[in-house]
C-alpha positions as CSV (number, residue, x, y, z in Angstrom):
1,X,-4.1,6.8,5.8
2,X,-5.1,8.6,2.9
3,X,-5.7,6.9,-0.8
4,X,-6.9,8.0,-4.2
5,X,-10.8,6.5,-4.5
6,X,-11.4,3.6,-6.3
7,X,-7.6,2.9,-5.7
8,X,-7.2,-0.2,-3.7
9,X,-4.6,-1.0,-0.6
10,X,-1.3,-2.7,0.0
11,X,-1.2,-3.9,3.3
12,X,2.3,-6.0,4.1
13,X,3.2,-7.7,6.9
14,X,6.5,-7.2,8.7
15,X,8.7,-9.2,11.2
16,X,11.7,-11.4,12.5
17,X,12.2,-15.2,11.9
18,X,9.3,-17.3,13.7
19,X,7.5,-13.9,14.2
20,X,4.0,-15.9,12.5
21,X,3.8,-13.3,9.8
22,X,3.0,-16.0,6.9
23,X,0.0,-17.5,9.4
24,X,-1.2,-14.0,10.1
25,X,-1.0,-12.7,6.5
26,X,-3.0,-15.9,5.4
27,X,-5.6,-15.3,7.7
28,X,-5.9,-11.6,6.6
29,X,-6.3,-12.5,3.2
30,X,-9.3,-14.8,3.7
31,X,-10.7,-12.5,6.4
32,X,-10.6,-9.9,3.6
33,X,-11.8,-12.2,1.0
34,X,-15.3,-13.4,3.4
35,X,-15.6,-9.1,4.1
36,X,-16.4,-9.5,0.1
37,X,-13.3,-8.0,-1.3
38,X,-11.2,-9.0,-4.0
39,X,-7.4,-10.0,-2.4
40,X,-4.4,-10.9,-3.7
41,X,-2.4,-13.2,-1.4
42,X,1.7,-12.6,-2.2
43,X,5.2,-12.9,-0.5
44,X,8.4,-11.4,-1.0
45,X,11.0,-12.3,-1.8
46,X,8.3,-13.9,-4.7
47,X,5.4,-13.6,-6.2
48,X,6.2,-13.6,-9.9
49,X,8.0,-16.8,-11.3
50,X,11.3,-14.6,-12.0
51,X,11.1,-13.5,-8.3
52,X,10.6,-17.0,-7.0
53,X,13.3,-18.1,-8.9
54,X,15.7,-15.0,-6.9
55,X,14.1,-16.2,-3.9
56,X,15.9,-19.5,-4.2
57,X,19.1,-17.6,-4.5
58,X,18.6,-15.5,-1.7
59,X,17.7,-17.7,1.0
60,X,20.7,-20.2,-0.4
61,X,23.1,-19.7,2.3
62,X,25.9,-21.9,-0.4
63,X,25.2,-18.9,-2.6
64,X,27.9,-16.2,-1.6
65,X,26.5,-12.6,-1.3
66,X,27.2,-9.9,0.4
67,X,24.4,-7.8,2.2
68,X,24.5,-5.3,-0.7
69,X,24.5,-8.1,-3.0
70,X,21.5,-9.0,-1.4
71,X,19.8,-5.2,-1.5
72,X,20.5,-5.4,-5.5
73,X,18.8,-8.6,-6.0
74,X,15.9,-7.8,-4.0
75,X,15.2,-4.9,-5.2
76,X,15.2,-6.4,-9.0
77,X,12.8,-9.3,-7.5
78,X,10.5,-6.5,-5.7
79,X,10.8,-4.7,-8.7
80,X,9.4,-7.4,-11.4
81,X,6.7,-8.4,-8.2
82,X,5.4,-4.9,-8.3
83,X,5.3,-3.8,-11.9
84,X,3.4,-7.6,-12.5
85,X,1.2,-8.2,-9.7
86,X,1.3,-5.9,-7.3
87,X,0.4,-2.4,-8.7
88,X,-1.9,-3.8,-11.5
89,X,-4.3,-5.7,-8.4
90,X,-4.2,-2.1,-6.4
91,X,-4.9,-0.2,-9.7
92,X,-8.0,-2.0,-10.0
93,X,-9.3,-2.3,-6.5
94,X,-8.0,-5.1,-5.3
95,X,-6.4,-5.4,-1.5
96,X,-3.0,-6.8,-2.1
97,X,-1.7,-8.8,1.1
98,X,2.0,-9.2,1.0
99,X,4.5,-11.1,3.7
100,X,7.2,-9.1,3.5
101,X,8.3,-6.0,1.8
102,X,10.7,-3.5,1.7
103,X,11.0,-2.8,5.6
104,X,12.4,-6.2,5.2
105,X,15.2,-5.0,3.2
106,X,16.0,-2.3,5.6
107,X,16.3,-4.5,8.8
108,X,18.0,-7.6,7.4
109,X,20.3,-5.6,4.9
110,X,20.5,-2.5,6.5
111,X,19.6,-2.6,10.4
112,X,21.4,-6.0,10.7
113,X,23.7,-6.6,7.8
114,X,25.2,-2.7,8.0
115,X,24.2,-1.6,4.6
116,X,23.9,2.2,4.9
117,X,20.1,3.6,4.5
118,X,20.9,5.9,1.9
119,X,22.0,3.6,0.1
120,X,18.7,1.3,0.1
121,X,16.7,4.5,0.2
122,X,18.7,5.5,-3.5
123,X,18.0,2.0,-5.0
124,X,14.3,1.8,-3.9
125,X,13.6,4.8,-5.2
126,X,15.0,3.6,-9.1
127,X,13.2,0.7,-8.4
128,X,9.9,1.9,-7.0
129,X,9.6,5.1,-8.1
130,X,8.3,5.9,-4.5
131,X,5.4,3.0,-4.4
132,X,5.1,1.7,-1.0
133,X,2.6,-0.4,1.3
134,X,-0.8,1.6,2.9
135,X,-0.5,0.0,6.3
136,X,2.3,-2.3,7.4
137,X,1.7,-4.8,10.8
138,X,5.0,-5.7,12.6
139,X,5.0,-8.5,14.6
140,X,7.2,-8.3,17.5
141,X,8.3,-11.1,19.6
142,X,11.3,-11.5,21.3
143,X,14.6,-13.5,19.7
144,X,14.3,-16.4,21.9
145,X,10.6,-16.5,21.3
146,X,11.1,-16.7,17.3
147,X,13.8,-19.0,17.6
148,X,11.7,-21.4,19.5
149,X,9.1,-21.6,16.9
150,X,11.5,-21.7,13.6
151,X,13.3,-25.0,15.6
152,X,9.8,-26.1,16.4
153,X,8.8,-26.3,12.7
154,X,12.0,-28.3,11.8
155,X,13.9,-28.1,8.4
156,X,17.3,-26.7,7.3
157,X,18.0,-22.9,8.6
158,X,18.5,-20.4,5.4
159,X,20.5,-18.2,5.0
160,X,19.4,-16.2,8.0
161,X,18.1,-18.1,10.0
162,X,21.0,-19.7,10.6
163,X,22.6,-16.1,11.6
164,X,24.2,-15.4,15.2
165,X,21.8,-14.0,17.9
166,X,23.2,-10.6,17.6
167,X,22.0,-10.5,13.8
168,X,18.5,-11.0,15.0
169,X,18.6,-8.6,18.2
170,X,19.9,-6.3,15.3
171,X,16.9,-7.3,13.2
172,X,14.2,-7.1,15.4
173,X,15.5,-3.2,17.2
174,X,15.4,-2.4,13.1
175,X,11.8,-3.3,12.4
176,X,10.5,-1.3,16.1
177,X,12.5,1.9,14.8
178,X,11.3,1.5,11.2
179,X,7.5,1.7,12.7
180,X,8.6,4.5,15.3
181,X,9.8,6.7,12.2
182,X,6.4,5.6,10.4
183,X,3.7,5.6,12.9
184,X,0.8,6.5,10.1
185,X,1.6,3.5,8.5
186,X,3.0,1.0,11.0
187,X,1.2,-0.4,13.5
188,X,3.2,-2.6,16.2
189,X,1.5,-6.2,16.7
190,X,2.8,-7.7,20.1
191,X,2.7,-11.3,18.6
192,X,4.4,-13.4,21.8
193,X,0.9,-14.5,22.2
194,X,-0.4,-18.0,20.4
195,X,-1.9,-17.6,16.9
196,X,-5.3,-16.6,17.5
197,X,-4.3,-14.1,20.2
198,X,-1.8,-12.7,17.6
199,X,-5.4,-12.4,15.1
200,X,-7.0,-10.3,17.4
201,X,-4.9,-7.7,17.0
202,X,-4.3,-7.5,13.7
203,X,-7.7,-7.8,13.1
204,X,-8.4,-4.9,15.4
205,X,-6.4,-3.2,13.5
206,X,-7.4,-4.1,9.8
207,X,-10.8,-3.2,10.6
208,X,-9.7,0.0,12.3
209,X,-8.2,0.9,8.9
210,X,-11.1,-0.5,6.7
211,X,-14.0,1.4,8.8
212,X,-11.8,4.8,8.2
């Protein structure tokens, strides 16, 4: 992983429903913060109030969209997120901690809704310009493992979480290939493991990536 110096990094976390990415990325941002650096803690879809307010609409399964509905209006959200918090924090040295990203739009949308890559590869480029994260941790647990957990923590399903099984088998096959075809940048986290074995992994791997 090369960057520009004095440039900061965008590190995102990546993964299927009950996968633990929120409880990961939190403590990655406050294991950065006691290391002394200067994070900024976000989420997509979010992070700006006109993303929130997008984010209500996405994951409102009453609202009717199509998965390529849902590309456009993600990428407007990730958009506004990255042009107002985002790239400003990593322009001035700041680690940016994000949970979720764009690989999130190509295995929901595209690996498991059936939007065609090119597609999402030709709107993320008008909306990104070719931005991206530094290093991205999957978590990977299967279906039946995620499921357990989302039921666990109780609460009306969203939009997809209340999808079939197949959806998610779908989902999760997306995110392994999308960290096959980027193995500089990916890094696999087996996360069927409780929450702090989950942390030593991806903090193995955040300080691998901090010591380079």
């Amino acid at each position: 992983m090369r960057k520009p110096a004095g440039r900061g990094l965008f590190i995102t976390f990546e993964g299927g429903e009950g996968a633990g990415k929120s409880t990961q990325a939190a403590r990655c941002a406050g294991y950065l913060a006691e290391r002394g650096h200067e994070v900024v803690a976000t989420r997509e879809p979010g992070g700006t109030p006109t993303a929130e307010r997008l984010r209500e609409i996405l994951l409102d399964g009453a609202v009717a969209l199509d998965p390529l509905e849902q590309v456009l209006v993600l990428y407007a959200a990730r958009h506004n997120h990255v042009t107002g918090v985002i790239r400003p924090a990593i322009e001035r040295g700041a680690i940016v901690v994000c949970d979720r990203f764009s690989d999130s739009t190509r295995a929901y949308q595209g690996a498991a809704g059936g939007v065609d890559a090119a597609a999402i590869d030709a709107v993320e480029r008008l909306a990104l310009g070719g931005f991206g994260p530094d290093l991205t941790l999957v978590l990977d647990a299967p279906v039946e493992t995620g499921f357990a957990r989302v039921r666990d923590r109780g609460g009306a399903a969203d939009r997809f979480e209340g999808q079939e099984n197949a959806f998610h088998r779908r989902l999760r096959q997306g995110f392994l290939d999308i960290a096959a075809a980027d193995p500089e940048r990916c890094r696999v986290i087996d996360a069927t493991g409780g929450p702090d074995a989950v942390w030593q992994s991806v903090r193995a791997a955040l300080d691998a990536v901090l010591e380079a």
